[in-house]
C-alpha positions as a Markdown table, in Angstrom:
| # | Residue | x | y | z |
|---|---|---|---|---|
| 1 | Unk | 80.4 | 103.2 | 113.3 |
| 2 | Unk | 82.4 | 104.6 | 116.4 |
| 3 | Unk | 85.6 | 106.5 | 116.2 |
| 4 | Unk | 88.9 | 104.8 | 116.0 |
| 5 | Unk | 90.3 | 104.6 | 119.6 |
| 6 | Unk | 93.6 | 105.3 | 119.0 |
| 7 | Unk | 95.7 | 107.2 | 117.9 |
| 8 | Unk | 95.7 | 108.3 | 113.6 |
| 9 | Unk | 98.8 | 106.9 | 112.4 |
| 10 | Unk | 101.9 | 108.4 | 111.1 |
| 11 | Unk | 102.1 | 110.3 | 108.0 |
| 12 | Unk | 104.4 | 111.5 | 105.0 |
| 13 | Unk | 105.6 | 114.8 | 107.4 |
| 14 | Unk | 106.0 | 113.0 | 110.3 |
| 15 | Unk | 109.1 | 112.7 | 111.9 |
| 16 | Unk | 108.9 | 108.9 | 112.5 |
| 17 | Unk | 111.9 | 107.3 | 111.2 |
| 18 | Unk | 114.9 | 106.9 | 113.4 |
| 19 | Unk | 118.0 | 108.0 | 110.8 |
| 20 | Unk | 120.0 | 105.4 | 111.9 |
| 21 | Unk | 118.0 | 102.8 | 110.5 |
| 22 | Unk | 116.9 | 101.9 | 106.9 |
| 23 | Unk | 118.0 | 105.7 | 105.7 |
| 24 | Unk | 121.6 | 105.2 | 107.1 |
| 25 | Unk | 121.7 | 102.2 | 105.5 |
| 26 | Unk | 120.7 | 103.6 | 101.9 |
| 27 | Unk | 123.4 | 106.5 | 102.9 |
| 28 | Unk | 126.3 | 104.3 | 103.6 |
| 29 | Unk | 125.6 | 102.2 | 100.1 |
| 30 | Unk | 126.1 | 105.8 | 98.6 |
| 31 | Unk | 129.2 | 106.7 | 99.9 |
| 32 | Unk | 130.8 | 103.5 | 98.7 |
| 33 | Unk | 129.8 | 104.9 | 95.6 |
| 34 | Unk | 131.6 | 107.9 | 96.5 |
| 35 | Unk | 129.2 | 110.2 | 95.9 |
| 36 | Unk | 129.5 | 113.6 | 97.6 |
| 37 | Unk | 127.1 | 113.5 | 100.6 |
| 38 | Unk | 126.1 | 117.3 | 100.0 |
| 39 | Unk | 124.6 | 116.7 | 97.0 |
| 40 | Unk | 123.2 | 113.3 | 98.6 |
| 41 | Unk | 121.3 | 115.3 | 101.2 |
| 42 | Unk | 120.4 | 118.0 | 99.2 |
| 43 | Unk | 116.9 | 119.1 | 100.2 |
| 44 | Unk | 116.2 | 116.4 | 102.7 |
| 45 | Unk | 116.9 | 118.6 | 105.7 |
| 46 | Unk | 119.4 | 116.1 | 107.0 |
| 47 | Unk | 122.4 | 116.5 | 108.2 |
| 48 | Unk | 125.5 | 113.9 | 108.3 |
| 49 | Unk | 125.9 | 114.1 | 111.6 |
| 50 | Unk | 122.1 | 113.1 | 112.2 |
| 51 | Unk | 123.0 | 109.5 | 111.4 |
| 52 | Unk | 124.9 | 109.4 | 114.5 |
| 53 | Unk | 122.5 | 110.2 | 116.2 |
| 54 | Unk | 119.4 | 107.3 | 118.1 |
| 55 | Unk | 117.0 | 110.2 | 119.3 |
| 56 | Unk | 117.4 | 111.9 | 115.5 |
| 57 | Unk | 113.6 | 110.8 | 113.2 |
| 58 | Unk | 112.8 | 112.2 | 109.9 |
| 59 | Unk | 109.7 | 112.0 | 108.4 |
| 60 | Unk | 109.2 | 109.4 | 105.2 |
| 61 | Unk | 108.7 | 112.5 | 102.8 |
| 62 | Unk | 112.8 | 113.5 | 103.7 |
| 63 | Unk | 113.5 | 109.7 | 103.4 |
| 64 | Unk | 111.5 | 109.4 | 100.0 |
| 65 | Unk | 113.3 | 112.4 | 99.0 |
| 66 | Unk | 117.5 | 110.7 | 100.1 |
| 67 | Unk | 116.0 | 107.8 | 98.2 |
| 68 | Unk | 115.4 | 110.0 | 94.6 |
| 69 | Unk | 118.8 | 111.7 | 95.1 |
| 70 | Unk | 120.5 | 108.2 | 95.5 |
| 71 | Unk | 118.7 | 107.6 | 92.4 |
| 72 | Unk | 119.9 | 110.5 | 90.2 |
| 73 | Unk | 123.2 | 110.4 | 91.8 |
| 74 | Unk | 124.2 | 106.7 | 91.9 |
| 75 | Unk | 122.4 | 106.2 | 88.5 |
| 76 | Unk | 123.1 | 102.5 | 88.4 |
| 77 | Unk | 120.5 | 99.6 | 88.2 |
| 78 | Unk | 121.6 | 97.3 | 91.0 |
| 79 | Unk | 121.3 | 100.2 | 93.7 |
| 80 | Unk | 117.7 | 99.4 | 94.8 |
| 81 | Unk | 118.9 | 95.1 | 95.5 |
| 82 | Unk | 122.3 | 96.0 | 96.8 |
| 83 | Unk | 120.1 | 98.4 | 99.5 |
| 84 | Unk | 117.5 | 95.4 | 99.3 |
| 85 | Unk | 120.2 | 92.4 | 100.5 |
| 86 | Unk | 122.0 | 95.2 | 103.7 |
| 87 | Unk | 118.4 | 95.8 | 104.8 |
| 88 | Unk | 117.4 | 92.5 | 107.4 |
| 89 | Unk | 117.5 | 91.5 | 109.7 |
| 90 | Unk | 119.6 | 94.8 | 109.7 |
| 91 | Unk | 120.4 | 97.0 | 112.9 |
| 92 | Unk | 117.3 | 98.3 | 114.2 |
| 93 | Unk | 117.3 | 97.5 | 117.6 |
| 94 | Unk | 114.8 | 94.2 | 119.1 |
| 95 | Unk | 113.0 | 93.7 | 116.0 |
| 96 | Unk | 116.1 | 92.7 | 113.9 |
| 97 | Unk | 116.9 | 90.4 | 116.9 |
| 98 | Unk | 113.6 | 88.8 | 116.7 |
| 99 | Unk | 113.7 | 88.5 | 112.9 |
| 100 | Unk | 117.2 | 86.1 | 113.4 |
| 101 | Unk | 115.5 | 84.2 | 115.9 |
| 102 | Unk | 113.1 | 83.3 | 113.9 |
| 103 | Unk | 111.9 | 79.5 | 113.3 |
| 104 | Unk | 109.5 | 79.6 | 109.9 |
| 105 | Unk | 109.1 | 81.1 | 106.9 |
| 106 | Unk | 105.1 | 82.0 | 108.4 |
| 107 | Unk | 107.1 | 83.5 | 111.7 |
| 108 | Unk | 109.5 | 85.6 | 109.7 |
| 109 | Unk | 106.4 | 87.0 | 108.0 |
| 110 | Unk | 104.1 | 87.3 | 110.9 |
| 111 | Unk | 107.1 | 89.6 | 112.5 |
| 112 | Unk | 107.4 | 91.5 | 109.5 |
| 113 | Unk | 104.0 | 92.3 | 109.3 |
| 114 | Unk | 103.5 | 93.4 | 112.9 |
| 115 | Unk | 106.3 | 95.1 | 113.1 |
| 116 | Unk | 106.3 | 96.7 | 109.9 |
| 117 | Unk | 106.5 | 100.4 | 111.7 |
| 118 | Unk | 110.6 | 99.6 | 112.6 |
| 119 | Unk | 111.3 | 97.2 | 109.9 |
| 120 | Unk | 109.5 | 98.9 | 106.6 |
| 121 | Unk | 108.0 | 102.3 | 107.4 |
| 122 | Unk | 107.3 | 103.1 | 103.7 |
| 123 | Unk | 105.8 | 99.8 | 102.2 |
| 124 | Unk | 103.5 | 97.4 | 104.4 |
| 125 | Unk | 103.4 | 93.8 | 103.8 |
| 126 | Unk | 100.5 | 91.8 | 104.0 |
| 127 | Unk | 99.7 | 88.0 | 103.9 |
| 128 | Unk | 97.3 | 85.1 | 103.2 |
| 129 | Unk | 97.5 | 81.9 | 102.2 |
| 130 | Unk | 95.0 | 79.3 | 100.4 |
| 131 | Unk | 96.1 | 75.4 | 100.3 |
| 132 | Unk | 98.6 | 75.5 | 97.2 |
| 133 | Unk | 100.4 | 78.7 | 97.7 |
| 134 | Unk | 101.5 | 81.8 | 99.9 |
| 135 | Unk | 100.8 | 85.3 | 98.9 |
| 136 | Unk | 103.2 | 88.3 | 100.7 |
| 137 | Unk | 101.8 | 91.5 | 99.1 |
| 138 | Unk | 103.4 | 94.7 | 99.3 |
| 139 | Unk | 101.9 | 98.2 | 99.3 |
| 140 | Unk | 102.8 | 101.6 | 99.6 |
| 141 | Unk | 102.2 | 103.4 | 103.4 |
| 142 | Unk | 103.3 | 106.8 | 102.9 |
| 143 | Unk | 102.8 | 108.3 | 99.4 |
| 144 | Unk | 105.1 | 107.4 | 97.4 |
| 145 | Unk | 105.6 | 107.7 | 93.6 |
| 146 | Unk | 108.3 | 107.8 | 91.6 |
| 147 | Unk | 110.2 | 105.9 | 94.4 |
| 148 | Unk | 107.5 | 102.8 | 94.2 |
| 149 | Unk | 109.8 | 100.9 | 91.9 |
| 150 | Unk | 112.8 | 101.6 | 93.8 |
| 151 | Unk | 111.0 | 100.3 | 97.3 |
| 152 | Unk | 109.4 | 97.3 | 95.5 |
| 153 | Unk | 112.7 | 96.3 | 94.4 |
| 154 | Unk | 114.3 | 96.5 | 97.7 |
| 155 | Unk | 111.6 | 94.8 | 99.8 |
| 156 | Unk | 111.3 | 91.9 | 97.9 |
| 157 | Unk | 115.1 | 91.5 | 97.4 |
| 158 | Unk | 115.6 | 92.0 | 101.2 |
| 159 | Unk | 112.8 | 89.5 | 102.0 |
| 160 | Unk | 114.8 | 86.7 | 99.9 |
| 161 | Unk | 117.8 | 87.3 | 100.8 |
| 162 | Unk | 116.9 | 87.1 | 104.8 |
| 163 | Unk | 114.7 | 84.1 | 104.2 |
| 164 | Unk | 117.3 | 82.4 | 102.1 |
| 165 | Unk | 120.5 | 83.2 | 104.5 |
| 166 | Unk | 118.2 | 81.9 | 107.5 |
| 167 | Unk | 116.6 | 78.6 | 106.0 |
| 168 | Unk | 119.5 | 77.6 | 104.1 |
| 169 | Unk | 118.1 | 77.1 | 101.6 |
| 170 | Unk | 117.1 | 78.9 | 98.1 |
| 171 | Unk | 113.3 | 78.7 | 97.2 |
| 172 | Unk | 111.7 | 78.9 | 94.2 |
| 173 | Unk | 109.7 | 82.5 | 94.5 |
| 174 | Unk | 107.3 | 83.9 | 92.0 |
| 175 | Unk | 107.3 | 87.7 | 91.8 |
| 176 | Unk | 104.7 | 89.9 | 90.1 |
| 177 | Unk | 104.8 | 93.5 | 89.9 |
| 178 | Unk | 102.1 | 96.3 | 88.9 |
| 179 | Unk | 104.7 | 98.0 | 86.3 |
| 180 | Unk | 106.4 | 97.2 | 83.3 |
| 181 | Unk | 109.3 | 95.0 | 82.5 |
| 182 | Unk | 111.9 | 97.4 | 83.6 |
| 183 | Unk | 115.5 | 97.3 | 81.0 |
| 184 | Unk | 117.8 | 96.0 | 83.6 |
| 185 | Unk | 115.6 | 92.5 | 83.5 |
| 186 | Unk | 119.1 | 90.8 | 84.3 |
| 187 | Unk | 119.1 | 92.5 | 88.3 |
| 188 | Unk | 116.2 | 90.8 | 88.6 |
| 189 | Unk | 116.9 | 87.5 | 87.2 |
| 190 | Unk | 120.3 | 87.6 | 89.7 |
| 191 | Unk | 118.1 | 88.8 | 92.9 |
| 192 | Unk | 114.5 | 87.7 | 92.3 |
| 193 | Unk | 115.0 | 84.5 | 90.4 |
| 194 | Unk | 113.6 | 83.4 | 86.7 |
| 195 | Unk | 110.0 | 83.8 | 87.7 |
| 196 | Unk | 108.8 | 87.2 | 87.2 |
| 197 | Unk | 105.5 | 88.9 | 85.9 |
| 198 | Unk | 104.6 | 92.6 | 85.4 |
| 199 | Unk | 102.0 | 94.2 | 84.5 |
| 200 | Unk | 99.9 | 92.5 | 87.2 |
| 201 | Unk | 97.3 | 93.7 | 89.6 |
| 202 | Unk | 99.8 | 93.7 | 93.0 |
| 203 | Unk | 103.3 | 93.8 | 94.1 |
| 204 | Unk | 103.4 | 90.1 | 95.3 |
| 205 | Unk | 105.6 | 87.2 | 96.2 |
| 206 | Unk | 104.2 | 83.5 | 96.1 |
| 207 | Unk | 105.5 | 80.5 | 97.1 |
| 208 | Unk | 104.2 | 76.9 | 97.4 |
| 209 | Unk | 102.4 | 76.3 | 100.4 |
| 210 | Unk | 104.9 | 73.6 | 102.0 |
| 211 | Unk | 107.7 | 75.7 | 102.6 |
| 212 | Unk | 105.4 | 78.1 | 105.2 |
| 213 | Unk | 105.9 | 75.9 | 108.3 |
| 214 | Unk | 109.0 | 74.2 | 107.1 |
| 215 | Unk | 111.3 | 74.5 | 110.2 |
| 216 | Unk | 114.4 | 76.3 | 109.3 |
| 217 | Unk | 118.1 | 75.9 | 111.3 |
| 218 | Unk | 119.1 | 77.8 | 114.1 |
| 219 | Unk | 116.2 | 78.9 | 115.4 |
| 220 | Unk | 116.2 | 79.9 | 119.1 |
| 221 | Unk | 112.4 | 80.1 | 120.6 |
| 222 | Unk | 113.2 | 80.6 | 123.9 |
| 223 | Unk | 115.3 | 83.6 | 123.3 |
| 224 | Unk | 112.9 | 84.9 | 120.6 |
| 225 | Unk | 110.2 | 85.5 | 123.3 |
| 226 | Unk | 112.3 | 88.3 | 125.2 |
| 227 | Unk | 113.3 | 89.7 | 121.8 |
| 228 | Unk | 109.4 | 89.9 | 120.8 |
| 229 | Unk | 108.8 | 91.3 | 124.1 |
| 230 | Unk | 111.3 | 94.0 | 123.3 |
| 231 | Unk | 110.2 | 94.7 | 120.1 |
| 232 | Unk | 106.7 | 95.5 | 121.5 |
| 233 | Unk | 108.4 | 98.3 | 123.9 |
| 234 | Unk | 110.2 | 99.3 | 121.0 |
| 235 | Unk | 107.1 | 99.8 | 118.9 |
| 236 | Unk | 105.2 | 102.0 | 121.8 |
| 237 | Unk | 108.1 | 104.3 | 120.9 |
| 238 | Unk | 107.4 | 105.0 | 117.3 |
| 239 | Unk | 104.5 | 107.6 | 116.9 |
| 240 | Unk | 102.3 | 104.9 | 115.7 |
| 241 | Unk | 102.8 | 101.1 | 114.7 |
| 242 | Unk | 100.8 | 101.8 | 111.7 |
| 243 | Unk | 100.5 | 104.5 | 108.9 |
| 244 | Unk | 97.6 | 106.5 | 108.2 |
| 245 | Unk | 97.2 | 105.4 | 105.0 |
| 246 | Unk | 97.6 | 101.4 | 106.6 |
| 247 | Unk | 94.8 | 102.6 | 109.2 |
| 248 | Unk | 92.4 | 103.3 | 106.4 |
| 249 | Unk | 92.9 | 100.6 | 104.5 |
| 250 | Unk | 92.3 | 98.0 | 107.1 |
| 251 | Unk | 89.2 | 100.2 | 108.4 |
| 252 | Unk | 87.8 | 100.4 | 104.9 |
| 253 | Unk | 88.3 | 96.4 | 104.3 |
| 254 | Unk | 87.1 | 95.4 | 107.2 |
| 255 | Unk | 83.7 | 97.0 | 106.8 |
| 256 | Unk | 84.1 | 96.4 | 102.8 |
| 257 | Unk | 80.7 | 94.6 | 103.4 |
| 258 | Unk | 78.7 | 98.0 | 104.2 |
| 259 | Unk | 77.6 | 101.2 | 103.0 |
| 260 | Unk | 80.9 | 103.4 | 102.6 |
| 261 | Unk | 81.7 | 107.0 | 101.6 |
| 262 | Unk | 83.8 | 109.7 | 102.9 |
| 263 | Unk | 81.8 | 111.1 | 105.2 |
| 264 | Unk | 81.0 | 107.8 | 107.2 |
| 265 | Unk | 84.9 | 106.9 | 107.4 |
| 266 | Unk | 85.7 | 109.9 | 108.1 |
| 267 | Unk | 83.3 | 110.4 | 111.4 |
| 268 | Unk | 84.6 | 106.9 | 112.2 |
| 269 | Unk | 88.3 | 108.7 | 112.2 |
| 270 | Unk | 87.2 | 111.2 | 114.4 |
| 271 | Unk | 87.8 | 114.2 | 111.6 |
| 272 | Unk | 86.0 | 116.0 | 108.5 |
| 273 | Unk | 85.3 | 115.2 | 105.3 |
| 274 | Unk | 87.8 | 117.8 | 104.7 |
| 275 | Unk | 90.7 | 117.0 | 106.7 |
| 276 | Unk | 90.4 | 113.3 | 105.0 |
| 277 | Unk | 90.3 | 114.9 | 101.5 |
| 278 | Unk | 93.6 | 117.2 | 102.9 |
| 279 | Unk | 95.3 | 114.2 | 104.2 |
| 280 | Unk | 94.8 | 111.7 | 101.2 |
| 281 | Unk | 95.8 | 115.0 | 98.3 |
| 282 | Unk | 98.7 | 114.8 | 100.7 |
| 283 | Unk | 99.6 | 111.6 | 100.2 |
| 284 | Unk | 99.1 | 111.4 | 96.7 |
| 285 | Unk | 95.9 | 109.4 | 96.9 |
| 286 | Unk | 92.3 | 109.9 | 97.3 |
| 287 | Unk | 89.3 | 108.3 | 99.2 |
| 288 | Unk | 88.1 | 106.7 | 95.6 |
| 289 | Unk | 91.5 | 105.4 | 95.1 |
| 290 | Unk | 91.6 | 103.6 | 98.2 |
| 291 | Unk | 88.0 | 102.3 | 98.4 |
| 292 | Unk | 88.9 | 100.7 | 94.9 |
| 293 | Unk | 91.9 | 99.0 | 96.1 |
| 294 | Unk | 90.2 | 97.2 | 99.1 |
| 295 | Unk | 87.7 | 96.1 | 96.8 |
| 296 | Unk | 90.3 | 95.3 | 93.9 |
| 297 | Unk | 92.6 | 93.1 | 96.8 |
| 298 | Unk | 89.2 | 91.8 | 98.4 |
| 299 | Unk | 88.3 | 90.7 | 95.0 |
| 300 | Unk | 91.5 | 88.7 | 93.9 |
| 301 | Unk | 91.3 | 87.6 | 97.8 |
| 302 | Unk | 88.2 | 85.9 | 97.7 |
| 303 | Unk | 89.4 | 84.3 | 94.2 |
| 304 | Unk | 92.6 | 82.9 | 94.9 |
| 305 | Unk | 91.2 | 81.7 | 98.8 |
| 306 | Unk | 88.0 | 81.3 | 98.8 |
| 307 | Unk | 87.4 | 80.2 | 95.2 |
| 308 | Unk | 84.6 | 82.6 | 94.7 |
| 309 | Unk | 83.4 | 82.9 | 91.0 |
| 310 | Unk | 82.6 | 86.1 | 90.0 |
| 311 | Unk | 78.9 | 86.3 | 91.0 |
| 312 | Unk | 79.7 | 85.5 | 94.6 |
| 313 | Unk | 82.3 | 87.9 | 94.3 |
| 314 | Unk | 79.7 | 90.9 | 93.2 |
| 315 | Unk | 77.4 | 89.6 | 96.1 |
| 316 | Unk | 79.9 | 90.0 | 98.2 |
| 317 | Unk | 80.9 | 93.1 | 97.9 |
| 318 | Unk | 77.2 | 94.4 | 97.1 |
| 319 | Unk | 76.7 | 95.0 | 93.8 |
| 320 | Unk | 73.1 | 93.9 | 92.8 |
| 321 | Unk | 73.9 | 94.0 | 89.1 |
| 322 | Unk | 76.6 | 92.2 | 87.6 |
| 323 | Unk | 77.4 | 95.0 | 84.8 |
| 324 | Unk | 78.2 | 97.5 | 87.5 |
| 325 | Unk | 80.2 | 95.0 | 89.1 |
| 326 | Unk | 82.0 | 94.5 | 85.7 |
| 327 | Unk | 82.4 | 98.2 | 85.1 |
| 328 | Unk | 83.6 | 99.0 | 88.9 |
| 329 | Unk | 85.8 | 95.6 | 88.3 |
| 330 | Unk | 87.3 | 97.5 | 85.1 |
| 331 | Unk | 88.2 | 100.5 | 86.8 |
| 332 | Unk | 89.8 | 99.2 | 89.6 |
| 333 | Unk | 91.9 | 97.2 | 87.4 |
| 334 | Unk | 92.2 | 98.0 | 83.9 |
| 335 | Unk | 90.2 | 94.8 | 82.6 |
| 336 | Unk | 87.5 | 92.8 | 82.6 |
| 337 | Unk | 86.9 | 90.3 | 85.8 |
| 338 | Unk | 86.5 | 87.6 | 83.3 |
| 339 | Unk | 89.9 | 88.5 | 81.9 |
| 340 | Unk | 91.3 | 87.9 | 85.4 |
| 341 | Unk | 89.4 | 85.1 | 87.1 |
């Protein structure tokens, strides 16, 4: 494998989030609260004034860090889907444009997934589709941990409430999460709707297939182009339209196929086996961890879409013997393949 020809994406210390998007948003919700923005900002090394500011970036690790003091400080269950329903299309520049333009349910998801970068720096969203349903997945870019419920919560919140305000129409979306049924069941029922399942193996939305290229009101597509066209310009101004973690992700499922381990990705990066063991420990991950969850999502992927059974599955992913694929099947998920498929 060559080395990536670009540029290794962004990462929990870099300063790539403009403060006057999604973390001025999450600040203003506070101070409606009235909480005192001191304590708010307390070891974020942020500064009120910041917000005011378009050149002013902060890296995800302050952000993830305002998000856990809103937590402590607001202490209330509906903060993470009031922030969810003020975040799109939101203010951030072309891509929010774009996102109101928007004709379809697929083209309000493609957008979101390209432009993830400006509109949802800390969780990616990803999507396929087989000929019942739709599947919108949602997974963590930058390292976060005990601010992963809080972000699941918003995203999907956020997702319905744009997709509902621009259709006109309320749909009937599944939700499945990888935690527990949290207390406050109730914010869900009122922002996600009635059908909900934790404990599952991703953080997913599905919807029947027919509402994908449904064509929704108000669309403008000749005024969407030059908003796309913006958006683009606006992405070359990030430090990268990816994360690092979404870089090695995709590189690792795309070549799911072949002999992997950290020394091959790494060359393929351009750096040691070191610096990628420094900059997963950084991220709260490591190279196992993500190997296993390309093979885990490649595994319900071929399922759901391809209708694999579980011995095409195995071959697949090149396991020779079905009870290592049954034991590597059990770690990256808790249970057995047969349990699941």
């Amino acid at each position: 494998m060559s080395s990536l020809k670009k540029t290794l994406g962004y990462e929990i210390d870099s300063a790539s989030i403009p403060t006057h998007y999604q973390p001025a948003v999450l600040v203003e919700l506070a101070l409606s609260r009235e909480i005192d923005n001191r304590q708010l900002l307390r070891s974020t090394r942020i500064q009120l004034e910041d917000f005011e500011l378009a050149e002013k970036r902060i890296s995800p690790e302050q952000f993830l860090t305002l998000i856990s003091n809103c937590q402590k400080l607001v202490d209330a269950d509906d903060t993470s889907f009031l922030y969810g329903q003020r975040l799109w299309p939101g203010f951030f520049g072309a891509a929010s444009q774009a996102l109101q333009l928007v004709s379809s349910l697929r083209q309000a998801i493609e957008l979101l997934c390209e432009f993830h970068a400006i509109l949802s720096p800390l969780y990616t969203p990803r999507f396929y589709e087989n000929e019942e349903e739709l599947f919108l997945f949602w997974q963590d870019s930058t390292g976060s941990r005990t601010q992963q419920q809080f972000l699941i919560e918003a995203h999907m919140t956020a997702f319905i409430s744009l997709v509902a305000w621009l259709s006109k129409e309320k749909m009937p979306w599944s939700c499945e999460f990888t935690y527990p049924e949290p207390t406050y069941i109730e914010q869900y029922w009122v922002n996600l709707g009635q059908n909900l399942s934790f404990n599952q193996q991703m953080n997913c939305m599905r919807l029947p297939i027919q509402f994908l290229d449904k064509k929704w009101p108000n669309a403008s597509q000749l005024s969407i182009h030059g908003a796309i066209k913006e958006t683009h310009k606006q992405l070359l101004t990030l430090h990268s339209p990816q994360s690092f973690i979404d870089q090695l992700y995709d590189h690792i499922q795309s070549n799911i196929t072949k002999p992997l381990n950290l020394e091959i990705v790494s060359a393929a990066f351009g750096i040691s086996p070191a610096s990628m063991k420094r900059k997963l420990k950084k991220h709260n991950t490591s190279f196992q961890q993500q190997i296993d969850l390309a093979r885990k999502n490649t595994a319900i992927y071929l399922f759901q879409v391809k209708h694999f059974n579980n011995q095409q599955i195995a071959e697949y992913l090149r396991f020779n013997d079905m009870n290592n694929y049954r034991r590597a099947f059990k770690r990256w998920t808790g249970i057995s393949p047969y349990n699941l498929f």
